[in-house]
Backbone as numpy.savetxt, mean C-alpha at the origin, in Angstrom:
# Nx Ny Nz CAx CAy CAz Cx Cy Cz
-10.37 12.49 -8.28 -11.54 11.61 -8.38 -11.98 11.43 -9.82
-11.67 12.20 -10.97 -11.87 12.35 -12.32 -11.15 11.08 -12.79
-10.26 10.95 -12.33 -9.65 9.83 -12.95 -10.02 8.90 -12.52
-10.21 8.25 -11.34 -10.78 7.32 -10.76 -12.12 6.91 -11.06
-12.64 7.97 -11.51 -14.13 7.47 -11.92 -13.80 7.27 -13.98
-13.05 8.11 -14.14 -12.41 7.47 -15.76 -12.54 5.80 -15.87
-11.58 5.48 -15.02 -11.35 3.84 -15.04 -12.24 3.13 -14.72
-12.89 3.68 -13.44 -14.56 3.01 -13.49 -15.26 2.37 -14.53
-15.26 3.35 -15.49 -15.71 3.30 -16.45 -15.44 2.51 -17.80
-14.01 2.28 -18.00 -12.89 1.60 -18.74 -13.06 0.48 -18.19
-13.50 -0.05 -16.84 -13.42 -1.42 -16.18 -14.84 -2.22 -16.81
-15.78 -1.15 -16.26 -17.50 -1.95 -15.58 -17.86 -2.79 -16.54
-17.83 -2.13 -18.28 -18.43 -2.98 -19.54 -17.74 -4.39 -19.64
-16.18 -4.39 -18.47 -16.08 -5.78 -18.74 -16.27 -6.70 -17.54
-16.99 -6.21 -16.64 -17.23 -7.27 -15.55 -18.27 -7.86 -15.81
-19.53 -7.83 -16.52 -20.46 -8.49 -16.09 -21.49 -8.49 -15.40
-21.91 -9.76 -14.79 -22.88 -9.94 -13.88 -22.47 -11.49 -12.74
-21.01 -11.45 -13.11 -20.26 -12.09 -12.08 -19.15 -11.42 -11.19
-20.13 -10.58 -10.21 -19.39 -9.18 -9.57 -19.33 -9.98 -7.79
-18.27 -10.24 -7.78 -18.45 -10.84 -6.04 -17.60 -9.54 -5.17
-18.42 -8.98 -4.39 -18.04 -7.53 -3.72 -17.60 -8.12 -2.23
-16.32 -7.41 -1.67 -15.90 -8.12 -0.61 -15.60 -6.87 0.51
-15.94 -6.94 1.44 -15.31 -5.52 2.09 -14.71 -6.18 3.07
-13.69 -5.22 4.10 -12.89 -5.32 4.81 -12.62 -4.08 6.08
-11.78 -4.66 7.18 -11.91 -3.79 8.28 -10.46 -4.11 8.78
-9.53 -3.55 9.12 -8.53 -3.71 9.62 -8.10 -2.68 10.46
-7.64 -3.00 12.03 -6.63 -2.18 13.40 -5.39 -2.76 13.14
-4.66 -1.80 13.16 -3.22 -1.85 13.57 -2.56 -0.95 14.46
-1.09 -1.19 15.14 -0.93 -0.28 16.04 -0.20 0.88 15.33
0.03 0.83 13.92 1.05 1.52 13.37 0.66 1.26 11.68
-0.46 2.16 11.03 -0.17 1.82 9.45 0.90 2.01 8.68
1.62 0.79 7.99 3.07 0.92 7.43 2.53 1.21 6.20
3.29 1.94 5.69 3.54 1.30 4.00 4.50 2.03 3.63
5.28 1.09 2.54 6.13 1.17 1.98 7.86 1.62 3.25
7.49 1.09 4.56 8.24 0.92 5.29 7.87 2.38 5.80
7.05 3.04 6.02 6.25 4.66 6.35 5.12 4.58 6.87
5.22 5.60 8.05 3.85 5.36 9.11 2.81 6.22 8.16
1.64 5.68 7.90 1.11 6.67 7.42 -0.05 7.17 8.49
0.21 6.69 9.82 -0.70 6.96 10.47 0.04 8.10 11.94
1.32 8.47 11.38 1.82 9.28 12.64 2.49 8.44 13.90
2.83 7.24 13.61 3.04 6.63 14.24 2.33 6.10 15.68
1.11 6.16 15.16 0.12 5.91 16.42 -0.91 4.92 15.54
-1.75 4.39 16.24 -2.61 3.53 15.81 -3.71 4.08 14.78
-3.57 3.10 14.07 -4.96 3.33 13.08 -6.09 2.13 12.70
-6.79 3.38 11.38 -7.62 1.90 11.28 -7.87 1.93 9.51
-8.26 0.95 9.26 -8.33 0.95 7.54 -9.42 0.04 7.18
-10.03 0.97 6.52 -11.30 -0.54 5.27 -11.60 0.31 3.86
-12.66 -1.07 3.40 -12.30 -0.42 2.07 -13.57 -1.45 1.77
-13.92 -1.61 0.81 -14.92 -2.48 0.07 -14.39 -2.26 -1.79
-14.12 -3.38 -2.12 -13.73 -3.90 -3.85 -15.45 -5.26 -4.24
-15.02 -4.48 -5.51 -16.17 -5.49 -6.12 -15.22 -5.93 -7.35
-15.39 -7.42 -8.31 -14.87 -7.50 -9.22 -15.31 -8.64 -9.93
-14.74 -9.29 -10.80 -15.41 -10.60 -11.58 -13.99 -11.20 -11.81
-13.81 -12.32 -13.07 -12.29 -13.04 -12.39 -11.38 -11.85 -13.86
-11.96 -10.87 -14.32 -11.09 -10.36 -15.15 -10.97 -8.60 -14.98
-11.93 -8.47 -13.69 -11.86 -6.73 -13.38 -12.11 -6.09 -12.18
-11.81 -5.39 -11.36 -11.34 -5.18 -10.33 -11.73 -3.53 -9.75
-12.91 -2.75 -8.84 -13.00 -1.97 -8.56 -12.62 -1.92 -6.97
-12.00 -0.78 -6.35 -12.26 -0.63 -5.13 -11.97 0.87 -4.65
-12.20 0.88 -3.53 -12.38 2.00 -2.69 -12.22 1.89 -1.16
-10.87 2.66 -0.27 -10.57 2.04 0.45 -10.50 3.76 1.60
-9.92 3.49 2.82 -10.01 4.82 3.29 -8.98 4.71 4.50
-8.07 5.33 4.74 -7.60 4.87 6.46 -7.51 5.95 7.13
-7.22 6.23 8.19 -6.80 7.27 9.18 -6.09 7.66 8.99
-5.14 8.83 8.98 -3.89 9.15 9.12 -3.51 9.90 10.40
-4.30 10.29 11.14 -4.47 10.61 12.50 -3.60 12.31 12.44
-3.60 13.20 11.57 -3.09 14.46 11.72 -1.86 14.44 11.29
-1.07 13.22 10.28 0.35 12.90 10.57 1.01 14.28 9.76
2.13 14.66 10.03 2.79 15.93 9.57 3.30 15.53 8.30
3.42 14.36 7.90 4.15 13.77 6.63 2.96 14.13 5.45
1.81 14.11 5.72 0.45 13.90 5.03 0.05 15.57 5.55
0.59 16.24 5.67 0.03 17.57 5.72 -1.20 17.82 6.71
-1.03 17.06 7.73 -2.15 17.12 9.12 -3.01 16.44 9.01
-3.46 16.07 7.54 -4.34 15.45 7.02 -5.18 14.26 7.67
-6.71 14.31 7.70 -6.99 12.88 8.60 -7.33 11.71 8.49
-7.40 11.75 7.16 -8.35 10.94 6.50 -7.40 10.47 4.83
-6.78 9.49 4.52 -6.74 9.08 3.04 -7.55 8.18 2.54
-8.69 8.80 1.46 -8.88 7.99 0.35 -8.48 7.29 -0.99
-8.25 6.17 -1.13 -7.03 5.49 -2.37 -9.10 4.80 -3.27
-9.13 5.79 -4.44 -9.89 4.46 -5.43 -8.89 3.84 -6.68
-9.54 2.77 -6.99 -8.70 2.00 -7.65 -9.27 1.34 -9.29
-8.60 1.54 -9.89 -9.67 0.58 -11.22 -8.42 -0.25 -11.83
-8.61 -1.69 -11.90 -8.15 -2.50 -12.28 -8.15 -3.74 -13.13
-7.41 -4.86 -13.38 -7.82 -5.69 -14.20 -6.66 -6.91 -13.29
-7.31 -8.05 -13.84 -6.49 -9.43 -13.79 -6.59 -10.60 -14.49
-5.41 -11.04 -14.81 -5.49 -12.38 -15.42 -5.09 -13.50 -15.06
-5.63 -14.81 -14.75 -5.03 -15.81 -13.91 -4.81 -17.05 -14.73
-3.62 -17.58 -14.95 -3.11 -18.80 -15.40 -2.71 -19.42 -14.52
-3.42 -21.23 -14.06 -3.32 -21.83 -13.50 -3.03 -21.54 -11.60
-1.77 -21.78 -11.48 -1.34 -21.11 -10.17 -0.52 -19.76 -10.13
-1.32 -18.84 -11.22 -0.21 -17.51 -11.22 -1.26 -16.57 -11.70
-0.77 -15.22 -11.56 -1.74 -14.12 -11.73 -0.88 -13.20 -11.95
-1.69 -12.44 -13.41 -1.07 -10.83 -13.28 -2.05 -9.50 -13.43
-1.79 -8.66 -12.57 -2.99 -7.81 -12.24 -2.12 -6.60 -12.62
-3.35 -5.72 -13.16 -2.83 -4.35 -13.48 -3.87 -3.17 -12.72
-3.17 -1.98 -12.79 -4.38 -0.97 -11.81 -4.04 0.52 -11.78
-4.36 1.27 -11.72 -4.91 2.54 -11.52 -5.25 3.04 -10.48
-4.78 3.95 -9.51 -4.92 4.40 -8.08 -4.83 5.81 -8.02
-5.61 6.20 -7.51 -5.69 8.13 -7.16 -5.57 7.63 -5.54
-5.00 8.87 -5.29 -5.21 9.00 -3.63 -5.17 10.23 -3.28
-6.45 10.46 -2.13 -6.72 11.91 -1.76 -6.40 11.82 -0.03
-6.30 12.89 0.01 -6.06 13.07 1.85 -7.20 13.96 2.47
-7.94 13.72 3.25 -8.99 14.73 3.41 -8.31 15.63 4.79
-8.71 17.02 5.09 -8.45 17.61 5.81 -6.82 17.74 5.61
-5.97 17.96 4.72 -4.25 18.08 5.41 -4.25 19.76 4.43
-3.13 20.14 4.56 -2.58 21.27 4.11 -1.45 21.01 2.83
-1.38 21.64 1.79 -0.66 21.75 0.54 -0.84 20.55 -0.60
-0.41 20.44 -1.51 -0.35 19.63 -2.54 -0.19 18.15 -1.96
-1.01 17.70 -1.51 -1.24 15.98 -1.13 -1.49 15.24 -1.61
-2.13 15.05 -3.04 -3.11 14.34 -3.60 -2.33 13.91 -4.85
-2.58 12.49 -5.35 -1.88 12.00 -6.79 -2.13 10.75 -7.15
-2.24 10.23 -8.06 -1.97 8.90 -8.75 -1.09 7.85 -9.54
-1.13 7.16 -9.22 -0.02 5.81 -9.73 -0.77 5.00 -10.25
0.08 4.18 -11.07 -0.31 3.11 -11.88 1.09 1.81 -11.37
0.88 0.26 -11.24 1.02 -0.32 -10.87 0.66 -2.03 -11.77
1.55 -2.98 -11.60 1.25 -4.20 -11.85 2.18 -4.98 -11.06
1.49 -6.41 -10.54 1.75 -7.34 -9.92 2.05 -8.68 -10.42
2.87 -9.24 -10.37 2.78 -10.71 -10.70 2.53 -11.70 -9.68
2.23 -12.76 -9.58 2.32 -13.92 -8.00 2.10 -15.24 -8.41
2.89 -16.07 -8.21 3.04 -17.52 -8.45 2.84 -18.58 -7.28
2.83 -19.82 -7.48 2.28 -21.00 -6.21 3.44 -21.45 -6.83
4.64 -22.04 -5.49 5.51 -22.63 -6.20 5.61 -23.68 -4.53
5.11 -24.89 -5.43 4.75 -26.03 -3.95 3.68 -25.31 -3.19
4.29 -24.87 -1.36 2.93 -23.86 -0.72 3.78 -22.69 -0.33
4.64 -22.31 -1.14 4.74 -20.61 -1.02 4.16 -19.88 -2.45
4.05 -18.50 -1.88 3.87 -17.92 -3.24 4.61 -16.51 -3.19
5.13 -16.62 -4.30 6.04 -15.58 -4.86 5.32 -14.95 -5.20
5.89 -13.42 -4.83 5.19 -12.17 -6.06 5.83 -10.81 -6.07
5.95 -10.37 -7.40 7.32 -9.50 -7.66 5.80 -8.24 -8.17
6.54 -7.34 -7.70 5.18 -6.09 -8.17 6.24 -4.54 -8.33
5.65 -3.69 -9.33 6.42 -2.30 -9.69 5.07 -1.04 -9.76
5.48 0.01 -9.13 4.15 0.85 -9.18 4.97 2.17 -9.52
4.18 3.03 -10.08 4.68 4.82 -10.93 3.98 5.16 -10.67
4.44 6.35 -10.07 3.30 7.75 -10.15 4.64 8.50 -11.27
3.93 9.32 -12.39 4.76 9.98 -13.23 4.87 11.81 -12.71
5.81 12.17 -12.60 5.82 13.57 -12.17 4.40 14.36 -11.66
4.66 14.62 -10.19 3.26 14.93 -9.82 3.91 16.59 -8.46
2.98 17.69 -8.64 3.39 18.50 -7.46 3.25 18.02 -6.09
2.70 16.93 -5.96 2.54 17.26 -4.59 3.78 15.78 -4.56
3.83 15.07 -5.05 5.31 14.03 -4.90 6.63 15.23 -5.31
7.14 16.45 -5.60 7.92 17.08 -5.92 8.74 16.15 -7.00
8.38 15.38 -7.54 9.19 14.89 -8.83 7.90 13.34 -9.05
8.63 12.19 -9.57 7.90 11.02 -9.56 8.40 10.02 -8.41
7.66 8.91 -8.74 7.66 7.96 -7.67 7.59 6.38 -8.42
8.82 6.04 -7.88 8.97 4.24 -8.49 8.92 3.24 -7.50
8.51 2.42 -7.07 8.39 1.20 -5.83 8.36 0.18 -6.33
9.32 -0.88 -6.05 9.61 -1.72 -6.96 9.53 -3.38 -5.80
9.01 -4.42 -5.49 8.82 -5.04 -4.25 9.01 -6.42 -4.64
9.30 -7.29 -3.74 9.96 -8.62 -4.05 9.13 -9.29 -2.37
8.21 -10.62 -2.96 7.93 -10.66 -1.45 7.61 -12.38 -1.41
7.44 -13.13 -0.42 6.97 -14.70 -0.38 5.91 -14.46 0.72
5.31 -15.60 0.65 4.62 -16.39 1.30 4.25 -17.63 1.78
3.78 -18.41 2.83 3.49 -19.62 2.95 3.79 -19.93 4.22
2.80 -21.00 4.69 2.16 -21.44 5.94 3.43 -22.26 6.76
3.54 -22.24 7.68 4.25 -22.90 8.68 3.93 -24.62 8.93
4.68 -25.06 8.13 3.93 -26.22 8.30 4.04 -27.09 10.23
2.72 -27.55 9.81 2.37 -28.13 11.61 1.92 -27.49 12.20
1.42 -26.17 11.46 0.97 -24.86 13.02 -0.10 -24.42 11.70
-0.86 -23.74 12.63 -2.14 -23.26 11.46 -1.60 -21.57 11.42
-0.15 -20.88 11.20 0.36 -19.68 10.87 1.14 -19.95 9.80
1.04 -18.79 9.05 1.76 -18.35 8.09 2.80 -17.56 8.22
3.32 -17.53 7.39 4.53 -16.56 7.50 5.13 -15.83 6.12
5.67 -14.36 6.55 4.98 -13.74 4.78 6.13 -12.76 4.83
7.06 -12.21 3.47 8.27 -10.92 3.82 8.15 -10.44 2.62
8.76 -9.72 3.07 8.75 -8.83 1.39 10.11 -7.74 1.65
10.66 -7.53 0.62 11.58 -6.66 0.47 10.98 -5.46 -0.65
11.32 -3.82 -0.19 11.11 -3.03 -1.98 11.74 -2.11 -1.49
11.90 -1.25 -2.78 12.27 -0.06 -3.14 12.02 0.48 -3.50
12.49 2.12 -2.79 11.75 3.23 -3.77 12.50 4.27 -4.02
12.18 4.87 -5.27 13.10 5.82 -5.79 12.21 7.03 -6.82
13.04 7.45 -7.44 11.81 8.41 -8.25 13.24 9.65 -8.99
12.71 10.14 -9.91 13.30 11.99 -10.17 12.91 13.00 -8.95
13.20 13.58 -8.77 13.29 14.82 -7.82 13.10 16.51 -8.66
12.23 16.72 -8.64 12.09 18.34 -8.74 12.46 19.26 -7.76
11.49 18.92 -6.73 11.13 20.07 -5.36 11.90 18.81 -4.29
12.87 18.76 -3.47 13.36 18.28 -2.58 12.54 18.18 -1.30
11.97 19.20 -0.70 10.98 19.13 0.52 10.13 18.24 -0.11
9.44 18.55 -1.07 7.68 17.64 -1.46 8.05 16.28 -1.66
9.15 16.00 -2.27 9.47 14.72 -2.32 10.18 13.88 -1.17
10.43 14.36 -0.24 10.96 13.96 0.76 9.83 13.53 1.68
8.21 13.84 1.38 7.34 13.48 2.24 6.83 12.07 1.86
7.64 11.26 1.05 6.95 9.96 0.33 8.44 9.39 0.33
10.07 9.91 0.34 11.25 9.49 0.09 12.28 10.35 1.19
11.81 10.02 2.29 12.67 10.56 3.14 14.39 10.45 2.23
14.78 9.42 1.62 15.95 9.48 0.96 15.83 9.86 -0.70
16.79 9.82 -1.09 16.29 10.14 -3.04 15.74 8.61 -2.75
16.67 7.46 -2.44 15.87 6.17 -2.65 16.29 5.82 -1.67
15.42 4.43 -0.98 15.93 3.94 0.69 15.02 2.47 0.15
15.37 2.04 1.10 14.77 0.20 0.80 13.71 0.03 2.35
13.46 -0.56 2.17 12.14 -1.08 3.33 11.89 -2.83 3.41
11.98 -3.49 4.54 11.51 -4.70 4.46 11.24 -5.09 5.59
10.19 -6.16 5.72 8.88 -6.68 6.47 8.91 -8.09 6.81
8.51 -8.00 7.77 8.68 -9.91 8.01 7.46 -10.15 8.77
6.51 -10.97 8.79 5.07 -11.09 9.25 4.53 -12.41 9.82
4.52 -12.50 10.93 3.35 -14.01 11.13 1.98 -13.73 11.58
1.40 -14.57 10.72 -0.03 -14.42 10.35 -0.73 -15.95 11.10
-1.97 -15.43 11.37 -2.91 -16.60 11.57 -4.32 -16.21 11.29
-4.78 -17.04 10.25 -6.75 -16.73 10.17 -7.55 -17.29 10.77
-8.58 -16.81 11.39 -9.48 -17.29 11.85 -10.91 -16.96 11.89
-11.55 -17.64 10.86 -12.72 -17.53 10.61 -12.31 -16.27 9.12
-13.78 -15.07 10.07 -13.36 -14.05 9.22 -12.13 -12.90 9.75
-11.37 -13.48 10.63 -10.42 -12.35 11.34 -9.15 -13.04 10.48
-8.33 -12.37 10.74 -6.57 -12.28 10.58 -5.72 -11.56 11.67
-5.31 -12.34 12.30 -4.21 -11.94 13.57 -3.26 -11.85 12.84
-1.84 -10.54 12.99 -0.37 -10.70 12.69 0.08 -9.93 13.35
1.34 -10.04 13.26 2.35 -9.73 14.07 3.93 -9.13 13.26
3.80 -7.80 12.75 4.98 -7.41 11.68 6.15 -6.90 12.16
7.20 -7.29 11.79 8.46 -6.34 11.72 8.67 -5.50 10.77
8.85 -4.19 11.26 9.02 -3.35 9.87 10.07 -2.59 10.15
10.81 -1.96 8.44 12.23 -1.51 8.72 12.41 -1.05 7.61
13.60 0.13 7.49 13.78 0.54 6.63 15.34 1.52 6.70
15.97 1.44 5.66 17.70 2.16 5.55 17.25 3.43 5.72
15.93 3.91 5.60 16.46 5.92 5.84 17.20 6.09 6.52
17.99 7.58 6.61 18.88 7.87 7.22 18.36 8.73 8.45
19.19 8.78 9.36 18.43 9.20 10.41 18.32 10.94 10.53
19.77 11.42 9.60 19.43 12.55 9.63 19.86 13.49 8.05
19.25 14.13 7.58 19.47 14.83 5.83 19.47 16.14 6.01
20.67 16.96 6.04 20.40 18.49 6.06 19.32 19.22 4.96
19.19 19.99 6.02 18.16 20.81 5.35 17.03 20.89 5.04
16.17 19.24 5.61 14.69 18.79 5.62 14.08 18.55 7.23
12.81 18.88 7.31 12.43 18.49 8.58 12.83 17.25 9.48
12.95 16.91 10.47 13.07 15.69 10.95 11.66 14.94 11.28
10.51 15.84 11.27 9.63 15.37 11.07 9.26 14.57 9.66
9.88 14.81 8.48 9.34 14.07 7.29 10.60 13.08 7.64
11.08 12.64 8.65 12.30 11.19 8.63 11.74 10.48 9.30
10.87 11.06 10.88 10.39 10.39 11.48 9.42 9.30 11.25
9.50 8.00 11.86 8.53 6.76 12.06 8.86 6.21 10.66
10.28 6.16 10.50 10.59 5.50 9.39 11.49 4.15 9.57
11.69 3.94 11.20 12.49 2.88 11.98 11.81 1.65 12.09
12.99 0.82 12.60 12.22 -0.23 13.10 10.95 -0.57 13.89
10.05 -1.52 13.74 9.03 -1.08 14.54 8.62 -2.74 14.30
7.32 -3.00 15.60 6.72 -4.47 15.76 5.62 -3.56 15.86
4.63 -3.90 14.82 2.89 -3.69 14.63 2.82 -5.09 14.92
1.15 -4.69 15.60 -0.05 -5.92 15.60 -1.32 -5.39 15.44
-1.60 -6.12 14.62 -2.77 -5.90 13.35 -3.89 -6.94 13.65
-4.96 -6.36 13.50 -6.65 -7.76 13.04 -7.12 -6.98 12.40
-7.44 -8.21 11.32 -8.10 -7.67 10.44 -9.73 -8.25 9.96
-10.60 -7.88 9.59 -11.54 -8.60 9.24 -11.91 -8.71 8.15
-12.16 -9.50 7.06 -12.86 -9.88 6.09 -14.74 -9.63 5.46
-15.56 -9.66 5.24 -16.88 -9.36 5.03 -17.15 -10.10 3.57
């Protein structure tokens, strides 16, 4: 949290008094990320509230993890964030700062990354290529690189969208178990395919998610491999 409130601080003198604060609420049947249940493979839930101006970026977000064994039983992750962005015409590049804590789990859980995004309007899709580091941390047993390639854009004739993304992740390796709870492989790929529809302040979708881990690695739990398969989430989300 030291750090997170560091950047706080590095951010606030440049936002202003053009701070538009937005919060959010989202169910899913399955929180993915990075092609990884972080919810135990059972349903969760996630919100968060960000405040920012068009050149700086705070937030604070929280989800369930429902006891998952990957997260050390843990029930609760908090991710704060301090950031920045810059927008030319139809393109943007954002930079950021992320701690993340796990409340309630067992052993070295907790760490931070740093991250930047690019995203372009090209006609009505939008491209956006993004790379995130955590640099050598105990509880990742080495570092952590995620590297993501993704589009977007609406279905034309139907009021849905449709959205994919491909990434990767890789990292150094120290401790083989600790790092295996974020890289079931040294590196494995993950990709997503999504139809979306908004309405009002909700968001209906509907994801495919997937990923090359292997199904089985001597000498590591099969619990840190598990809920790393194919899977169809359905998600609403709400806006504020």
């Amino acid at each position: 949290m030291r750090l997170a409130a560091a950047g706080a601080l590095l951010v606030l003198p440049g936002m202003g008094v053009a701070q538009v604060p937005r919060a959010w609420l989202d169910g899913s049947g399955d929180l993915r990320e990075r092609g990884l249940s972080l919810s135990g493979g059972r349903a969760g839930v996630e919100a968060g509230i960000a405040v920012g101006s068009p050149g700086a970026l705070l937030e604070l977000a929280a989800a369930t993890t429902r006891g998952a064994v990957r997260h050390g039983s843990a029930d609760l992750r908090v991710a704060a964030t301090a950031g920045f962005a810059v927008r030319a015409g139809g393109s943007r590049l954002r930079g950021d700062v992320t701690w993340r804590g796990f409340a309630g789990g067992r052993g070295p859980l907790n760490y931070w990354e740093a991250g930047a995004v690019a995203d372009t309007l090209v006609g009505p899709v939008t491209l956006a290529a993004s790379l995130r580091y955590a640099p050598p941390q105990r509880a990742l047993g080495g570092s952590l690189l995620y590297a993501r390639i993704g589009a977007e854009g609406g279905l034309p004739g139907t009021p849905w969208s449709l959205a994919a993304h491909l990434g990767r992740t890789g990292g150094a390796t120290r401790d083989p178990l600790l790092a295996a709870r974020l890289r079931p492989d040294p590196t494995y790929l993950d990709w997503a395919i999504s139809l979306r529809r908004t309405i009002g302040p909700a968001t209906l979708s509907l994801t495919y998610s997937d990923t090359d881990v292997a199904r089985d690695r001597p000498g590591l739990p099969q619990a840190l491999r598990a809920h790393a398969g194919a899977v169809l989430v359905a998600r609403v989300g709400f806006d504020f």
